[in-house]
N, C-alpha and C positions, 0 to 999 in steps of 0.2 A: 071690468068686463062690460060695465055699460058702454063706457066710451068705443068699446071696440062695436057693440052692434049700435052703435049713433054711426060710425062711420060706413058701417054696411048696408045702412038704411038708404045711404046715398045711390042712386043708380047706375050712376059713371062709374063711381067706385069698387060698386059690385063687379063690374063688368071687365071693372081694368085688374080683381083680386081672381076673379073666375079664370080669365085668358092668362093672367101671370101664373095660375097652379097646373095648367093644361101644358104651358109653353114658355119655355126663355123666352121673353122679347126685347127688343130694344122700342126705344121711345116712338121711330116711326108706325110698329107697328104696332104698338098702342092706342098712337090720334089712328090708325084706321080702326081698329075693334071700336074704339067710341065714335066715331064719328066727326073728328076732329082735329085742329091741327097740333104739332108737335109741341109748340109754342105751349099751349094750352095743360100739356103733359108735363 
């Protein structure tokens, strides 16, 4: 359990667990929610 909220401490992370529970996405529209490129994803 810890390891899981060390990974949600992250804020990319959060952000990329938050958009993926609301919505399918695929990888492009990930790097947009964070702010970044796909590469990155």
């Amino acid at each position: 359990m810890a390891e899981t909220f060390k990974v949600l401490s992250d804020p990319t992370r959060l952000k990329i667990v938050i958009a993926l529970a609301q919505h399918e996405l695929c990888t492009y529209d990930i790097a947009q929610v964070i702010g970044s490129s796909e590469s990155v994803v």
